[in-house]
N, C-alpha and C positions, 0 to 999 in steps of 0.2 A: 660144390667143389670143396674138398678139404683142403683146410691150410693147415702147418706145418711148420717149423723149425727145421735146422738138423740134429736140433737134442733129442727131437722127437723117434721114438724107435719107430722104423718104416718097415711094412710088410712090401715083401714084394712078391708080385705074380712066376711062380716058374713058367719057363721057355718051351714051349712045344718041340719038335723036330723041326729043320730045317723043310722036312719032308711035306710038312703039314702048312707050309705059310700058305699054300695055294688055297686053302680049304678058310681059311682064317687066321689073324693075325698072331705073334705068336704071344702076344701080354694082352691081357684085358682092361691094364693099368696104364696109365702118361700119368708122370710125374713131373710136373712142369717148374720152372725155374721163376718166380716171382717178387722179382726189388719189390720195397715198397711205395713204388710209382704210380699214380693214379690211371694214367694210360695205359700201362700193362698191367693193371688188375682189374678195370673191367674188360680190358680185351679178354683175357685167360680166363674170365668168367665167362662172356658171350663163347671161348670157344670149345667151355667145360659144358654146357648149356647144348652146346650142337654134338656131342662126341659120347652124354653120358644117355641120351636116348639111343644110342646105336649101340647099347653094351659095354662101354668103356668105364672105369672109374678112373674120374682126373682128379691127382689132388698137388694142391701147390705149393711149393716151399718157398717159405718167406725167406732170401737169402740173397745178400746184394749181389750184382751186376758179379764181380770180381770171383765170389765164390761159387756164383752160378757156373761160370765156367771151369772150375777144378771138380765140382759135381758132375757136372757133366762128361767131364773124362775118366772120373771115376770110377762111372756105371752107377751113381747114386740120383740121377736122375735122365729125366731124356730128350727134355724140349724147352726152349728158351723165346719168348716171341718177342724181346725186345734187345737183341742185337743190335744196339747202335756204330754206328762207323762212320766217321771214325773217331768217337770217342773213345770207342774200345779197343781203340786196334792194335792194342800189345796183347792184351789179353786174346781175341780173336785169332790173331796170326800166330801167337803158342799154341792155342788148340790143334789149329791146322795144320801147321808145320808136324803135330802129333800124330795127324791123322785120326785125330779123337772124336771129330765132329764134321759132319755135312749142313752145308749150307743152302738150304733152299729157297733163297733171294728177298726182298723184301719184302715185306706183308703191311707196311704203309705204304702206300708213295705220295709223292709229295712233301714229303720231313725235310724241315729247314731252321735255320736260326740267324740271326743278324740284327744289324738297327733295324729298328722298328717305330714306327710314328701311327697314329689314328687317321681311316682314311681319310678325315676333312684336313688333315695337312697334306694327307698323297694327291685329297683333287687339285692342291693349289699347285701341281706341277712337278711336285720333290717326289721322282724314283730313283734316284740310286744319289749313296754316300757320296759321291765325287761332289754333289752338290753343296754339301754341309762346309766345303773353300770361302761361299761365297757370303760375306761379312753380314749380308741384310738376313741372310737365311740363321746362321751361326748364331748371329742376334735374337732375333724370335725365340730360337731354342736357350737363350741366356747361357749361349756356350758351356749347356752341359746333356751330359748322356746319363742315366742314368743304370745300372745295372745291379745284377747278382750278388750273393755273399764276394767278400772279401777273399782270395785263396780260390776260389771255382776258377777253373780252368778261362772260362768266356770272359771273365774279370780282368786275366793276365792277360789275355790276347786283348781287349778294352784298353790297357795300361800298356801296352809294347806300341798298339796303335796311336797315342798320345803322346806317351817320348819319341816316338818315330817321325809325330808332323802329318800322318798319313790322313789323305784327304785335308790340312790343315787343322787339326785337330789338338797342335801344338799348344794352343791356348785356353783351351777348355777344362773342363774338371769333370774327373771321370765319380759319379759317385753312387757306389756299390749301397746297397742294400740287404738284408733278408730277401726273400724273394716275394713274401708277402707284401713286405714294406715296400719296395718296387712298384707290386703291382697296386701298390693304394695310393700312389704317385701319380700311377698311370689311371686310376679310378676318377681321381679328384679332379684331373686336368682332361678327362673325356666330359666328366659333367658340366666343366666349365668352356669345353671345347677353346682350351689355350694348347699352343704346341708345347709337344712334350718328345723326346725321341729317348729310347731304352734298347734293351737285351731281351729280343722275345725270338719264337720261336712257335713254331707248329708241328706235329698236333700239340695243343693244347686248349683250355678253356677262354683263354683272353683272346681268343682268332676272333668265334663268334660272338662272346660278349663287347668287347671294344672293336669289333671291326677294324682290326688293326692287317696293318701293309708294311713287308719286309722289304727293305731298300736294296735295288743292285749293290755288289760289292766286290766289286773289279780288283781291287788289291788285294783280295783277300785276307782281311780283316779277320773274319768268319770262320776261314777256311775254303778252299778252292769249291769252284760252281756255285758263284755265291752262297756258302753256308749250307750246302743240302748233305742230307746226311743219309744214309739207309739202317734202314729197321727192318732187320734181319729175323728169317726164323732160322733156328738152329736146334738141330736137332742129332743127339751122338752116333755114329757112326751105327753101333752093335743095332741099336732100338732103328733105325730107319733099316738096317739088312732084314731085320725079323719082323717088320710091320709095315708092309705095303697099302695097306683100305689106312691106316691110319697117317702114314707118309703121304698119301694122296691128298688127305684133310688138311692135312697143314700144310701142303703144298698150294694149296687152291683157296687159303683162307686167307685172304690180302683187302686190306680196306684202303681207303682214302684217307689223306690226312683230316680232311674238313671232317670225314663220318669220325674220326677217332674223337676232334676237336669236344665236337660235341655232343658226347659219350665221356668225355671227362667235364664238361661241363654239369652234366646232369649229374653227375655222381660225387664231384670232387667243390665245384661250386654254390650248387642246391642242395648239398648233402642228402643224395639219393642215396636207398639201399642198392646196397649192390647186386644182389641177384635182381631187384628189380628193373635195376636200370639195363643188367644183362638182356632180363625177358623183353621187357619192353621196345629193345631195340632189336632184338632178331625179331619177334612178332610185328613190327613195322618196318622190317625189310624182305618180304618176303623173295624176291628176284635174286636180292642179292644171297639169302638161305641157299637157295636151288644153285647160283651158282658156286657157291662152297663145297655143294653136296654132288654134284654132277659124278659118275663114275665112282661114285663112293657107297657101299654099301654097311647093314649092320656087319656086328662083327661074325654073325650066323648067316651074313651071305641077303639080306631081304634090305626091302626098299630101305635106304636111309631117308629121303625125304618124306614120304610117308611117317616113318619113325618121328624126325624133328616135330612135322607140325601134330602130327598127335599130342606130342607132348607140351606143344604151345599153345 
C-alpha cells in the first residue's frame, strides 16, 4: 500500500461510463483516508492486502481524522475505515448533511471507552462506576483515576465528572498523563497486581496485554451506552455510485474489537512490520478472508478468493 501526504501529487484513475460499472468497477484505485493511528493503519493495510490481489491499487493518505473528511468531499480521496462516533460527529454530520459521503455502518463492533481497572480488580466484584461511592473501594484506588493528555476531550469529560460528585468522585484527583505515561501506570500496577482504575478503551493493545475490563457507566461519564462508540466505514458518495465489487468489499469488511485489539498489539506494542503483521493476520484468518470476499469478485470479473489466497 502506498502512503502519501496531500503534498504529495496524486494520479488518479479516469471514470469508465456509467454504462460500464456492470462489467467492472469504474477506478482500479481506493484512496484511503489514513490518521496516524495504529488501529487504522493496520487495518487499511489488512484491507489494501485483500483488494490489491483483485486488481485494485490502494494507496493511503496520511491525513488526520478532520481532513480526511474535507478530502473526502472533495473527490481527493474515497474511503475512510476509521469513522469514529461520536467523536467525530461534527465532522460526520457536515459531510452528511452535504450529501458528500455514505455510510456503510460499522466495521468494528464492539468499540468502547470508559473507567477501566485490571480484571483481578473486576473478579473482586467492581463492574460498574456507581461503585467507586463506596469509601473502602475509593480507598484501594487512593481516590485517584488516572487518564489521557491534558486538553483530550476524555480528560474534560474525567474533570466535569469530579466537580460534578458524579458517582462520588468529588474527592478524588483526576491525574492526566501522556498516554504512554498512563499506560506505564497501568504497566507497573498489573505487575504488581495493586488496583489501579484509568481512561482505556477498545480496540486497543492494553485489552489483550493487561486484560483489562471497562466498568458500566450509567451516568454517562463516557458518553451514553456506557462509552461505545462506532467505527464507521465511510466512503464518498461519487466513488461508492461507480464501484459496486469494491462497495461490497468494504461493505462486508467488519472485524471485532478483540481481532483489532490484537493486531495493534502485534504492530504497535511488538513493533511488528506492518505488511507483516497485515499478512500474518489475514493468512491466520482464513473463514473470516471468505467472509469479506463472499459475492465479491476481481475487478475482471474472476474468483476473488482464489485471487487473495494465491497471493497469501
Amino acid at each position: 500500500m502506498r502512503v502519501t501526504t496531500l503534498a504529495t501529487t496524486l494520479t488518479f484513475a479516469g471514470l469508465l461510463p456509467l454504462s460500464a460499472q456492470a462489467a467492472q468497477d469504474a477506478s482500479d484505485e481506493l484512496r484511503l483516508v489514513v490518521p496516524p493511528w495504529p488501529g487504522v493503519t493496520v487495518k487499511s493495510e489488512i484491507f489494501a492486502q485483500l483488494a490489491e490481489p483483485l486488481g485494485y491499487r490502494v494507496e493511503a493518505m496520511g491525513v488526520s481524522s478532520t481532513v480526511g473528511y474535507q478530502v473526502l468531499q472533495s473527490g481527493e480521496a474515497d474511503a475512510f475505515l476509521a469513522g469514529w462516533v461520536p467523536a467525530q460527529q461534527e465532522s460526520y454530520d457536515a459531510a452528511m448533511e452535504n450529501g458528500a459521503i455514505v455510510d456503510l455502518g460499522n466495521n468494528v463492533n464492539g468499540a468502547r471507552m470508559g473507567f477501566t481497572v485490571p480484571d483481578y480488580v473486576a473478579e473482586t466484584g467492581l463492574t460498574s462506576a456507581e461503585q467507586l461511592a463506596d469509601p473502602e473501594i475509593a480507598k484501594r484506588f487512593n481516590r485517584s483515576v488516572y487518564s489521557i493528555e491534558n486538553g483530550s476531550t476524555v480528560t474534560d469529560m474525567l474533570n466535569a465528572a469530579i466537580d460534578a460528585d458524579v458517582y462520588g468522585l468529588g474527592d478524588w484527583e483526576g491525574r492526566p498523563s501522556s498516554t504512554p505515561g498512563m499506560l506505564s501506570e497501568v504497566k507497573g500496577a498489573v505487575q504488581e497486581e495493586r488496583w489501579i482504575i484509568f481512561y482505556g478503551w477498545t480496540p486497543h493493545w492494553m485489552v489483550p496485554e493487561y486484560n483489562t475490563v471497562i466498568l458500566d457507566d450509567p451516568e454517562g461519564v463516557y458518553g451514553d451506552d456506557n462509552g461505545s462508540s462506532d467505527v464507521k466505514t465511510i466512503v464518498s458518495e461519487a466513488y461508492a455510485q461507480a464501484n459496486p465489487n469494491m462497495l461490497k468489499l468494504l461493505d462486508q469488511f467488519v472485524l471485532s474489537a478483540d481481532e483489532q485489539s490484537e493486531f495493534i498489539r502485534a504492530y504497535s506494542l511488538k513493533n511488528g512490520d506492518l505488511e507483516e503483521v497485515a499478512h500474518d493476520w489475514l493468512a491466520s484468518h482464513p473463514e473470516r478472508v471468505a467472509s469479506f470476499l463472499e459475492g465479491v469478485t476481481t475487478r475482471d470479473g474472476d474468483n476473488a478468493l482464489d485471487a487473495v489466497e494465491e497471493s497469501l
